[in-house]
C-alpha positions as CSV (number, residue, x, y, z in Angstrom):
1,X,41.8,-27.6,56.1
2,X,38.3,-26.7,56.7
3,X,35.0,-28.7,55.6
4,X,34.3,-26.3,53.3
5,X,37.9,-27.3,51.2
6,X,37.3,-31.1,51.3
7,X,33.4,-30.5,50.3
8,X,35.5,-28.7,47.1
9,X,37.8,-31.2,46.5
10,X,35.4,-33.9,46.4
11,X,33.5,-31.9,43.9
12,X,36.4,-31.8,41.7
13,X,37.3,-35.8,42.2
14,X,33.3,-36.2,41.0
15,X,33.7,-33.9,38.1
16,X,37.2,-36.0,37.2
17,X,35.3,-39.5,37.8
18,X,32.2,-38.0,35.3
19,X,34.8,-36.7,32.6
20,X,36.8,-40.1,32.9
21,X,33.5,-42.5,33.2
22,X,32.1,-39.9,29.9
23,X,35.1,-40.6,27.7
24,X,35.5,-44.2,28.2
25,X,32.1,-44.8,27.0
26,X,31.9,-42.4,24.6
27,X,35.5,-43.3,22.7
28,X,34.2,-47.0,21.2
29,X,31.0,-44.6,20.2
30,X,32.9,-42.2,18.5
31,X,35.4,-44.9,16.8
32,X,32.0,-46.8,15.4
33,X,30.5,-44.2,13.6
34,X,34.2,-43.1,12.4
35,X,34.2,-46.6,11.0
36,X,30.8,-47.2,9.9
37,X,29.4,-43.7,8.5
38,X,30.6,-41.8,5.3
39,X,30.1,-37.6,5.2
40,X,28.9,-35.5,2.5
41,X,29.6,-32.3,4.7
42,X,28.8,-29.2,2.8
43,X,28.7,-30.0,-0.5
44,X,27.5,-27.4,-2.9
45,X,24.8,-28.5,-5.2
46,X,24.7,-26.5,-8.3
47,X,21.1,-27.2,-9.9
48,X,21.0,-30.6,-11.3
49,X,24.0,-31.4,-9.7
50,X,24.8,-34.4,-7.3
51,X,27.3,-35.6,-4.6
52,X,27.6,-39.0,-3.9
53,X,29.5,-41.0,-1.6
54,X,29.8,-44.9,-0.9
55,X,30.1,-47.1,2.2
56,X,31.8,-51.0,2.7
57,X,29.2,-52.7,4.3
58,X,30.1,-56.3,5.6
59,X,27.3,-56.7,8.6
60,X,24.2,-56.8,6.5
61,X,21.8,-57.0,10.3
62,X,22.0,-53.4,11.1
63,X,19.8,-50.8,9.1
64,X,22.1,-47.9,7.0
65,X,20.8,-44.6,8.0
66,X,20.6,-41.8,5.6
67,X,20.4,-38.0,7.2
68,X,20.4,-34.9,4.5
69,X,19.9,-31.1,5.4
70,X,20.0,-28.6,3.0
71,X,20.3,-24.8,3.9
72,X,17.4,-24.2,1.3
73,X,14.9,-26.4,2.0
74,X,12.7,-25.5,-0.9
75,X,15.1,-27.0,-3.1
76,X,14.1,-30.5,-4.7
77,X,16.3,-32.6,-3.5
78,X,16.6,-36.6,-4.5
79,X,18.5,-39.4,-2.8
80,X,19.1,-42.8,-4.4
81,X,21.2,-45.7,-1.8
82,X,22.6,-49.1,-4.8
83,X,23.5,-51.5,-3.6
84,X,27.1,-53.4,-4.8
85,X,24.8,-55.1,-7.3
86,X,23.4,-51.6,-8.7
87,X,19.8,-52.7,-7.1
88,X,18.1,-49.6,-6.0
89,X,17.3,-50.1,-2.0
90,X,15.9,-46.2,-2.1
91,X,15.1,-44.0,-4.0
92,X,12.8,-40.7,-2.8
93,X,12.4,-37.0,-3.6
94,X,11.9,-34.5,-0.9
95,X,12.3,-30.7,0.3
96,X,12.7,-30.9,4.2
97,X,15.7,-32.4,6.1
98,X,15.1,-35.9,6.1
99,X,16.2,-39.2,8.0
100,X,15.4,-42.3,5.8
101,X,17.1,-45.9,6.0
102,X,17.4,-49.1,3.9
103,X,18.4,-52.3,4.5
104,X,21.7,-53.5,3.3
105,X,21.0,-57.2,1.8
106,X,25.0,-58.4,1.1
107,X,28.2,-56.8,1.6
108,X,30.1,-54.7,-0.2
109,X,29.9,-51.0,-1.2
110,X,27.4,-49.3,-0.9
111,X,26.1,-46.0,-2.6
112,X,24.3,-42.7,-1.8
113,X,23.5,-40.1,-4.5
114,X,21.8,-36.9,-3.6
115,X,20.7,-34.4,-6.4
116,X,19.8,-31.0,-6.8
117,X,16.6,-31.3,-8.4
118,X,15.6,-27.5,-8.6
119,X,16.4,-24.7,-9.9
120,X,18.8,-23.0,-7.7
121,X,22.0,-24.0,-5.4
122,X,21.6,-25.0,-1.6
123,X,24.7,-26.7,0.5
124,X,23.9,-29.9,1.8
125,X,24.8,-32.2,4.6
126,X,24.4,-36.0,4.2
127,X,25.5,-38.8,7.0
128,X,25.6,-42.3,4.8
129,X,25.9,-45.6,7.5
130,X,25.2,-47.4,10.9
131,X,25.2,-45.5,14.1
132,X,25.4,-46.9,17.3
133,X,21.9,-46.8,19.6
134,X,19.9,-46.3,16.0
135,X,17.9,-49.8,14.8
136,X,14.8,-50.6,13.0
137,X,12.8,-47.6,11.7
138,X,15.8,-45.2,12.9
139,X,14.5,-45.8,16.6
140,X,17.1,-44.4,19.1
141,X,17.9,-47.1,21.5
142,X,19.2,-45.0,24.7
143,X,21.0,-47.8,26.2
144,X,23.2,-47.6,24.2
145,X,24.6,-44.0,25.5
146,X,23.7,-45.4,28.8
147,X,27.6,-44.8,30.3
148,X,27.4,-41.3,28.2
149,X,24.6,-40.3,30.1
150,X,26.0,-42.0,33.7
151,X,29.5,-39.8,33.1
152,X,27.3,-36.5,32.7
153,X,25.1,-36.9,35.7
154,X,28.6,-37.9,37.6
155,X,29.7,-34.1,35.9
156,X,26.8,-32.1,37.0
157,X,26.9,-34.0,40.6
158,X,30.6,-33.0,40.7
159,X,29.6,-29.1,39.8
160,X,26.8,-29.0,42.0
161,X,29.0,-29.8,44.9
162,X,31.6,-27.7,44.2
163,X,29.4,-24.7,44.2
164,X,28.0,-25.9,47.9
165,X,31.3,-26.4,49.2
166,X,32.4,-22.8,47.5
167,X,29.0,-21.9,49.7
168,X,30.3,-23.5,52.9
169,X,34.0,-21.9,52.3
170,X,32.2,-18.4,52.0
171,X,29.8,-19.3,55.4
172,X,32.8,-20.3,57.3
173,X,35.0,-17.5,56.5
174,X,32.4,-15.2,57.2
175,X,31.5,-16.7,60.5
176,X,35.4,-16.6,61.5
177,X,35.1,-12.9,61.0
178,X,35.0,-11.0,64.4
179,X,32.1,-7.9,64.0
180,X,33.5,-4.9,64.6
């Protein structure tokens, strides 16, 4: 076998390492939000019309994170978060896509409405919960996708040398090749 090949196959044993190294990390990610987030995913809103979803809380230290889009974003749109007790933890109006949070105080379910407050029908998307890597103020904390990250470099390391040693094959092969 010829440089060239084992310059390949180490490429591919990166690109396996990066895939392997992305998943475990990103699989306790993935099963968090699937544990801790509620969807409204698109949900017609006839005008005046709401959709509403609720969320068990029992870890009252993390933030719940509210994400709407609309597809019409000149429709009025409102968003109200109750808490198990029926106290209102927000309650605002707006027309843009919007990230907002509130700040659960006990457990227990908790409730997002969103209402169509104008005069014609959009689709929405609403994401009700905790996410992993998102605190205070819905600041992204990156650490938290740190292996994420670390698996993709690995990837794009693993690509990048299995194009040079694709290179090297080629350069070999056409050095080997008597001129005529």
């Amino acid at each position: 076998m010829k440089r060239g090949h084992y310059v390949v196959i180490g490429g591919v044993a990166l690109f396996v390492i990066g895939i392997a190294v992305t998943v475990i990390w990103a699989l306790p990610i993935a099963e968090q939000i699937r544990r801790e987030t509620v969807f409204l995913q698109r949900e017609q809103l006839d005008a005046g019309e709401s959709g509403a979803v609720s969320l068990d809380v029992t870890d009252t230290s993390k933030p719940l994170s509210i994400f709407v889009s609309s597809t019409n974003t000149t429709v009025p749109l409102a968003i109200l978060v109750t808490s198990p007790e029926g106290k209102t933890l927000l309650d605002s109006n707006f027309t843009e896509n919007t990230v907002m949070s509130a700040e659960p105080e006990v457990a227990g379910a908790y409730s997002l409405r969103v209402t169509n407050q104008g005069q014609s029908t959009t689709i929405i998307d609403a994401i009700f919960g905790r996410f992993p890597g998102i605190g205070e103020n819905n600041q992204v904390n990156f650490e938290t996708f740190g292996g994420v990250f670390e698996g993709v470099g690995i990837i794009i390391a693993g690509v990048m040398v299995i194009i040079a040693g694709i290179v090297v094959v080629i350069v070999d092969r056409k050095k080997r090749t008597p001129s005529l």
